[in-house]
N, C-alpha and C positions, 0 to 999 in steps of 0.2 A: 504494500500500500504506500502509494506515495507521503511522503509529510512536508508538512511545510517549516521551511527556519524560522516562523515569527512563531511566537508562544509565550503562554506563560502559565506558572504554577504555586500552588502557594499548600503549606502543611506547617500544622501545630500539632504540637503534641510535649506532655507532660514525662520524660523519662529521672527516673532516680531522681525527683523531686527537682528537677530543671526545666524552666517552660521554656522550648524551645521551637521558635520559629522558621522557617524556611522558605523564598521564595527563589523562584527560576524566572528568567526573562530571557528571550534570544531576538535578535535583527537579522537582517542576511548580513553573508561575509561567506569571502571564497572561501576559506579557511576556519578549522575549530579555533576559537579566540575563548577561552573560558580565565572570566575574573572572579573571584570568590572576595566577599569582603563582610568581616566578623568581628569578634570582639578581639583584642592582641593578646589575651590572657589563655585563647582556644585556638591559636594558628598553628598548632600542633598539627589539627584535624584538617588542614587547607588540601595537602597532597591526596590525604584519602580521597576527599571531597570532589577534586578534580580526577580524580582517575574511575569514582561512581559516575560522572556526566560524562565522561570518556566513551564509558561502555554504551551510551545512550544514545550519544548524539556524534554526528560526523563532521559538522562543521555547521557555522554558524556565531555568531558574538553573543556569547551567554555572559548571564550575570548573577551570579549565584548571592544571594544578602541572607545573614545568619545572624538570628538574636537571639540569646539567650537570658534568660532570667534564675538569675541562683538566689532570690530571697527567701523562699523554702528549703535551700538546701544548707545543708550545715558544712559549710563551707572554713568556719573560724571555728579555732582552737584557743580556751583562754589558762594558763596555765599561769601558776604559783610561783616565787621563787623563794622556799620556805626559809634560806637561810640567809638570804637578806631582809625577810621581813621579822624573824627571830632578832636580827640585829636590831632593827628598829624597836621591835618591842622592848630589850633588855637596853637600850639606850631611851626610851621614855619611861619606864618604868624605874630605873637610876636618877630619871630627874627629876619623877614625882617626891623618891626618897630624898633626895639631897635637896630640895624646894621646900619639901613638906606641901606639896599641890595636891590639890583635890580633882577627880573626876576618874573615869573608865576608859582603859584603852579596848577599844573595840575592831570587828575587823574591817568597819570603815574606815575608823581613823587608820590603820596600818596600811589599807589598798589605796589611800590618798599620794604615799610617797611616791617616787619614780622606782619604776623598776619591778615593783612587786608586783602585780600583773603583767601579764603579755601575752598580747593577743598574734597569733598566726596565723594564717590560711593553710587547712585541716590536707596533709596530702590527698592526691587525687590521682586517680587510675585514669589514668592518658589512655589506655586501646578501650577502656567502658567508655569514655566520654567523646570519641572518637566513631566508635558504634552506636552509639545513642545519636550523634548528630546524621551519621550518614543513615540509619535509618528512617526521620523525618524526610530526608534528602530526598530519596526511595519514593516518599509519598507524593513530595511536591514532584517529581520527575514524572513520575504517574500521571497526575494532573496536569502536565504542562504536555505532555506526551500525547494524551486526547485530543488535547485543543487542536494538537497541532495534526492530529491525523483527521481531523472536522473539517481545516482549512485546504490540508492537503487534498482531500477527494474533492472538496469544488475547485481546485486547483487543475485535480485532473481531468475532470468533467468539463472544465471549459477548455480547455486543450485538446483533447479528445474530440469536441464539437468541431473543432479549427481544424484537426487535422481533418475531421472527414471531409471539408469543404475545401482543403486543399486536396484532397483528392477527385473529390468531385468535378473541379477545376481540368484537373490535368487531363481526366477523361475526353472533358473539353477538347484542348490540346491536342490529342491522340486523334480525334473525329475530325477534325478542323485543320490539321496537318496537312492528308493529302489531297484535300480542298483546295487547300492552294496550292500545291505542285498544278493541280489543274488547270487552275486559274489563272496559272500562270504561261501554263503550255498556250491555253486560247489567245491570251494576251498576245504571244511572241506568234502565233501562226496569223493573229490579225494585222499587226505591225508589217509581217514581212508580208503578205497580201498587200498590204497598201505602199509598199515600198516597190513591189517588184511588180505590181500592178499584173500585167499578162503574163508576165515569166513565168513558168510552172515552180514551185514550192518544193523542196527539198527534205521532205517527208522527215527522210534520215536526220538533218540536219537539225530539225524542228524537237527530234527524239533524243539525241545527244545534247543538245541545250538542255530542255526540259530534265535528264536525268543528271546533266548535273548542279542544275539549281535546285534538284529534289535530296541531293546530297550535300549541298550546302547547307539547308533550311533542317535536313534530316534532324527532328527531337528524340528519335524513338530509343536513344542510349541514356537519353536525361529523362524520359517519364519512366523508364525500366528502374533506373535507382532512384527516382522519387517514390514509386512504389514501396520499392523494398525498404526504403527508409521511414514510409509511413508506417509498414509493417513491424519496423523495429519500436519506432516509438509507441505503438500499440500494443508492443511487449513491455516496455520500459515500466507504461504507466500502471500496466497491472504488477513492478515487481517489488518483494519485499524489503528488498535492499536500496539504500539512498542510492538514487539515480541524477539528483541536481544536473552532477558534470560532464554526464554518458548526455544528457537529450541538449545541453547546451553546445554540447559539440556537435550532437548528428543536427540539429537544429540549424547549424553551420552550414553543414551539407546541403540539407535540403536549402536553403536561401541557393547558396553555391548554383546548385544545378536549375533554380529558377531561373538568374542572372545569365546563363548559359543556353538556355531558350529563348528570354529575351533577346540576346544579345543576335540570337539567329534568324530568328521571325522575322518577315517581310510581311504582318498582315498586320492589320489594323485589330481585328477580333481575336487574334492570340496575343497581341501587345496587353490588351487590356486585362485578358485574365493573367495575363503573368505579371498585372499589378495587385491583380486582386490576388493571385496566390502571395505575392511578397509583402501585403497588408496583414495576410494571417500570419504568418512566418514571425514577423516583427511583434505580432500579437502575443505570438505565441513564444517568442525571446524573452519577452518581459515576464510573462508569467514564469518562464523557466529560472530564472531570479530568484524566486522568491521559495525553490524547490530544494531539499537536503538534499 
């Protein structure tokens, strides 16, 4: 099925007490361009991150945005340090003695000093938190994966419409060809009638012109690979694999062998369908654009 590079995707989800967010966005671009941008304190998980939209996507400018929220999680460590707050205690309780001062050392007053408390950030399992983000990732990739195989099939659907009408064209083409070898035989056997007026007409002569301004104008090697290249893209668009690069090049081709029939024609009625075939061709260049 074809897909298309624009998309987007979005996943929430609550893991090991972390709310974390995910969203996916892509533009075209000849090339995979993937940026990931998160909190600095999680760009551990960046490599993973990029190597999950790797396996997804072939090319295209993605933009992967990552938020996390650790206020549920226990993230901070507060820890004691018994033997410098012992100090404080036996150095205020020395000065009650030696003061004769009144009141209670409590263990407010001792956690007021510096030092006796201290708080850390609780370690943390880098491959768990690494796994917890790339599986939100999973979900938004899902989502954004939809969107974009919804855009792809009108994608193909209107390409598929163009190619038949360039086929349809060429058929033209093919019927309308040896019309004018004809027409062009009458032309030259009238000319030389009116040139040689009673002279007798050189049959032969009239037949080797004629055959080879029939092989001058001859299209029938350019509607043969127009064909088969309509046939190709006809494969393309039913295939599963991203095709963007394969139809932008036969795309090429078929323009190619239009300009090649144009360039051969001497009628006025194959000129113009071989504007109207290179109307859908360019139609169908831009849509291909817009194809993984």
């Amino acid at each position: 099925m074809v897909k298309s590079m624009t998309g987007y995707g979005r996943a929430r989800e609550t893991r090991n007490k972390r709310d974390i967010t995910v969203e996916v966005r892509s533009v075209n671009n000849r090339y995979l361009d993937c940026t990931v941008k998160m909190p600095r304190a999680y760009i551990f998980a960046e490599d993973a991150l990029k190597a999950r939209v790797q396996k997804t996507i072939s090319r295209g400018k993605v933009d992967v945005f990552v938020t996390i929220d650790t206020s549920a999680a226990d993230v901070a460590v507060v820890s004691v340090n018994e033997p410098l707050a012992r100090g404080y205690y036996d150095a205020l309780t020395k000065l009650q003695d030696t003061f004769s001062l009144e009141g209670e050392i409590t263990a407010v007053t001792l956690a007021r000093f510096p030092d006796v408390l201290t708080v850390t950030k609780a370690e943390e399992d880098v491959e768990t938190i690494s796994a917890d983000i790339c599986a939100v990732l999973d979900e938004a990739l899902a989502a954004y994966d939809t969107m974009r195989s919804v855009e792809g099939r009108k994608l193909a659907e209107d390409i598929a419409g163009r190619v038949t009408t360039i086929e349809t064209v060429v058929g033209k083409v093919e019927e309308r060809s040896p019309q004018t070898v004809a027409a062009y035989r009458e032309r030259l056997e009238n000319k030389m009638r009116e040139v040689l007026q009673s002279t007798a007409i050189d049959e032969s002569r009239i037949l080797t012109e004629a055959a080879i301004f029939a092989d001058k104008i001859a299209v029938d090697e350019e509607t043969v690979r127009l064909r088969s290249h309509i046939a190709q893209l006809r494969d393309m668009l039913q295939s599963n694999e991203p095709v963007g690069r394969k139809l932008d090049f036969l795309i090429q081709e078929v323009n190619r062998e239009c300009n090649t029939i144009g360039s051969k024609c001497n009628d006025l009625t194959i000129a113009q369908d071989v504007v109207n075939m290179k109307a859908e061709v360019e139609k169908i260049r831009e849509q291909v654009q817009n194809i993984e």
